[in-house]
C-alpha positions in Angstrom: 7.5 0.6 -16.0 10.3 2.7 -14.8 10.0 6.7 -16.0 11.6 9.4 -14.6 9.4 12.5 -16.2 6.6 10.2 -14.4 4.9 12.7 -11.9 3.1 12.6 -8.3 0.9 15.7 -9.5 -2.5 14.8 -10.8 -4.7 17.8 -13.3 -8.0 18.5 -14.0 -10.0 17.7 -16.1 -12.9 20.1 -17.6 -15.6 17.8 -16.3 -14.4 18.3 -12.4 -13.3 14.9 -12.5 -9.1 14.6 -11.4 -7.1 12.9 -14.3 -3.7 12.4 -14.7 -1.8 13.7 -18.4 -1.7 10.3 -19.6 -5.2 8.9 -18.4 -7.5 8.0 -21.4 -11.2 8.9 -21.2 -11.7 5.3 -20.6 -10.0 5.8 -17.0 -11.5 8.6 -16.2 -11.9 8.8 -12.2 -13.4 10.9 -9.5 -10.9 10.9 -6.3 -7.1 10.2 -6.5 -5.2 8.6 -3.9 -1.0 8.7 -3.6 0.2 4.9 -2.1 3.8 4.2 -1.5 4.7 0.7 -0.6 7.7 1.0 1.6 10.4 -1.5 3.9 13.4 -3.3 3.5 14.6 -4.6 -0.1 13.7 -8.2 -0.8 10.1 -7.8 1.5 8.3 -8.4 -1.7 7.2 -4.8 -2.2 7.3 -4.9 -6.0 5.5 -8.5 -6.4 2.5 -7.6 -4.1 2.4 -4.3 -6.5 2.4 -6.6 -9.7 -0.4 -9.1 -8.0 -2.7 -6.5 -7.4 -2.2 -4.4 -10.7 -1.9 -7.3 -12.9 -3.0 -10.7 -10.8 0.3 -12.4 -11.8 3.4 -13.6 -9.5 7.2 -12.4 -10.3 8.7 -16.0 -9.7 12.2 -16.3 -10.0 15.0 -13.9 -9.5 14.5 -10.3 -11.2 16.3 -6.9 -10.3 15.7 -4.8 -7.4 13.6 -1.7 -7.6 15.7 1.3 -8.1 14.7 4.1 -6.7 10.7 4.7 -7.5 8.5 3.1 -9.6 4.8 3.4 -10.5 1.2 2.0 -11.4 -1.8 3.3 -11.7 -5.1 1.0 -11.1 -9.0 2.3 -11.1 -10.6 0.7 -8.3 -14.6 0.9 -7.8 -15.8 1.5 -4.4 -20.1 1.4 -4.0 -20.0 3.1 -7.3 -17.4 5.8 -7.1 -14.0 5.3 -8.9 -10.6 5.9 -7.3 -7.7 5.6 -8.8 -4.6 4.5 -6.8 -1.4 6.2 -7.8 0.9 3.8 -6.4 4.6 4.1 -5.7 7.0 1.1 -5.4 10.4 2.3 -3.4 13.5 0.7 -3.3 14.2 0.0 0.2 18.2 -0.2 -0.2 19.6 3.0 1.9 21.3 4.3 -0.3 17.7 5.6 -2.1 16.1 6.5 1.3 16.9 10.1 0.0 14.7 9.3 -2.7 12.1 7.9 -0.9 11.9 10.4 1.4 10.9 13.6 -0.9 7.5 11.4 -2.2 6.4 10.4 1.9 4.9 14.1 1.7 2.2 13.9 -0.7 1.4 10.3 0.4 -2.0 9.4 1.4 -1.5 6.2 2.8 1.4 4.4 3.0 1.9 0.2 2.9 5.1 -0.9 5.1 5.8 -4.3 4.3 8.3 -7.0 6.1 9.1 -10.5 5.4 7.7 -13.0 8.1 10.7 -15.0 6.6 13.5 -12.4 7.4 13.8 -11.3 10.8 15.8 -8.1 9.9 13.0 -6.8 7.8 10.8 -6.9 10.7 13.5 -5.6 13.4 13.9 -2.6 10.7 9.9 -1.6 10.8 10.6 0.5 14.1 12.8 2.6 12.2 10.7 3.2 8.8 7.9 4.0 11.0 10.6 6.6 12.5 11.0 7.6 9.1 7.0 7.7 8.3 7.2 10.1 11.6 9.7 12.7 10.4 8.5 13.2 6.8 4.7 12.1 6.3 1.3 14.1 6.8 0.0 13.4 10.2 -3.2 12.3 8.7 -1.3 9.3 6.4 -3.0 6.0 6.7 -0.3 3.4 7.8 -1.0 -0.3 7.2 1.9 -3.2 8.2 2.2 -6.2 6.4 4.0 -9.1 7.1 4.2 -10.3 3.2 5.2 -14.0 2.0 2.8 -15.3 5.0 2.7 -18.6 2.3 6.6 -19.8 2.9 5.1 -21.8 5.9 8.1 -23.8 6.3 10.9 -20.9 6.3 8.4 -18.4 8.6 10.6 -17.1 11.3 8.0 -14.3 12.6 4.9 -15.0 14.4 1.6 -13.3 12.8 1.1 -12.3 16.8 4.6 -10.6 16.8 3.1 -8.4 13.9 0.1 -8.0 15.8 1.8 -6.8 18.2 4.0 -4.4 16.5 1.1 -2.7 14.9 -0.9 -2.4 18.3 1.6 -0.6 19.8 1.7 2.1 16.8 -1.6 2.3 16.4 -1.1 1.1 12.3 -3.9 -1.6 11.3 -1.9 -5.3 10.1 -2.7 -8.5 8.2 -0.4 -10.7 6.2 -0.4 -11.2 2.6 1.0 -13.0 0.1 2.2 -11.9 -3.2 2.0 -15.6 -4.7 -1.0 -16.9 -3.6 -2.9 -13.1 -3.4 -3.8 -13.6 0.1 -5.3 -10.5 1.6 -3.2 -8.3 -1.3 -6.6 -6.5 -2.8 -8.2 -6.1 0.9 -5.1 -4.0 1.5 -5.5 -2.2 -1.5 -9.1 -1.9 -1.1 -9.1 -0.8 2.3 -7.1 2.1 1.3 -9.1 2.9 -1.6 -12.8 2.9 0.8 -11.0 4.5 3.3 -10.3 8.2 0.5 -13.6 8.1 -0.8 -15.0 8.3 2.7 -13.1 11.0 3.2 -13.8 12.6 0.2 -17.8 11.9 1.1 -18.2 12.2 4.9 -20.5 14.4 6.2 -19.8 15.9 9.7 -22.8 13.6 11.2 -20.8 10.4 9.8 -18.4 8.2 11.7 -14.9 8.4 11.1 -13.8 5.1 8.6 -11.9 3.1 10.4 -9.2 0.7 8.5 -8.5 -1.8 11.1 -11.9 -2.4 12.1 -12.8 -2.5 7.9 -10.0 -5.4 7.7 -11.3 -7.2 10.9 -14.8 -7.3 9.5 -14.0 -8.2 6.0 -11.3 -11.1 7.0 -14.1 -12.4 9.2 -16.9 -12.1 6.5 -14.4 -14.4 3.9 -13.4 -16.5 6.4 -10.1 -14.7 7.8 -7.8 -14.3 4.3 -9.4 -13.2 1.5 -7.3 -12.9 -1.9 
C-alpha cells in the first residue's frame, strides 16, 4: 500500500471527531496518533507492521520498503477509539533524507533491531542520535529487539537490550513478527499512552510506558501476543 499523495495531516470532521480524507464513517475515531517504525533494513519493520494491522506473517523473501509506507488501524482503548497512523521507513541510508522530514510530526516512534544481526543493534545509538536531532522532545520511544523467535541464530542478549534502553531512558521488550509475541502490547501501549494524554487532568499521574509493559507482560505471563 505504497501512495505518494498519502498524507501525515489528519481533518476534521463536523462532529469534532479527527478523520482523515479517506476514513469511512465506519472508522470514525476520536484521537489520532502519528507512529513511525524505524532501524536498520531487514529488522523486520514491515512484517511486525503487517502482524499487527492484518495478523498475518510475510514469510519468504519480498522487497524492501522504499522510502515510506502506511496503515491505518482503529484501536479501542476503555472505550475511546484511536486511530494509529503508522509509518513504515526504509532503513537503507540512502532514504534517511526521507525519513527524516516525517520524525517531526511523530508521536511515538518504534526503533526496531534484529537480536539475530548484531549490526542492527550496534546502529540503535545512532538512530536514537537521529530521533535526537529531528523529533519532538515529548516523542514516546520504544526499542525492540524483533525476531526474539529465531532461538537458534540469536546473537543479542534480551539483557544487552535491556540495557541499551536503560541507559536512554526508552522502555524495551522483544517481539516477534511470526509468532505475534508482544507486537499488539507495543502497539497498544502507544495507543493508551495518547488517549491519556488527550484525557489527563492536572490531578492525574503521568502514563508511564515502561511501567504499562512491565505490568501487562507480568499479568500474561511475560510475552503476550
Amino acid at each position: 500500500m505504497k501512495d505518494s499523495n498519502l498524507s501525515p495531516r489528519d481533518s476534521y470532521a463536523p462532529n469534532g471527531f479527527t478523520r482523515n480524507a479517506s476514513t469511512t464513517s465506519a472508522e470514525v475515531y476520536n484521537n489520532s496518533c502519528k507512529v513511525m517504525l524505524i532501524g536498520d533494513s531487514g529488522s523486520g519493520k514491515t512484517c511486525l507492521l503487517v502482524r499487527f494491522k492484518d495478523g498475518a506473517f510475510l514469510s519468504g523473501t519480498f522487497i524492501s520498503t522504499v522510502g515510506i509506507d502506511f496503515r491505518n488501524k482503529v484501536v479501542d482503548v476503555d472505550g475511546t477509539k484511536v486511530k494509529l497512523q503508522i509509518w513504515d521507513t526504509a532503513g537503507q541510508e540512502r532514504f534517511r533524507s526521507v525519513t527524516h522530514a516525517y520524525y517531526r510530526d511523530a508521536h511515538a516512534l518504534l526503533l526496531l533491531y534484529d537480536v539475530t544481526n548484531k549490526n542492527s543493534f550496534d546502529n540503535i545509538r545512532a538512530w536514537l542520535a537521529e530521533i535526537n536531532e529531528y523529533a519532538q522532545e515529548d516523542v514516546v520511544i520504544m526499542l525492540l529487539g524483533n525476531k526474539a523467535d529465531m532461538t537458534a541464530e540469536r546473537v543479542i542478549r534480551k539483557e544487552e537490550g535491556e540495557k541499551l534502553a536503560k541507559d536512554h531512558n526508552v522502555a524495551f521488550m522483544e517481539t516477534s513478527a511470526k509468532t505475534g509475541m508482544n507486537v499488539d502490547l507495543a502497539f497498544m501501549a502507544i495507543a493508551r499512552d495518547l488517549k491519556m494524554k488527550k484525557t489527563r487532568k492536572p490531578s492525574d499521574p503521568a502514563f508511564n510506558v515502561a511501567e504499562y509493559i512491565t505490568k501487562e507482560q507480568q499479568t500474561s505471563g511475560c510475552c503476550g501476543s
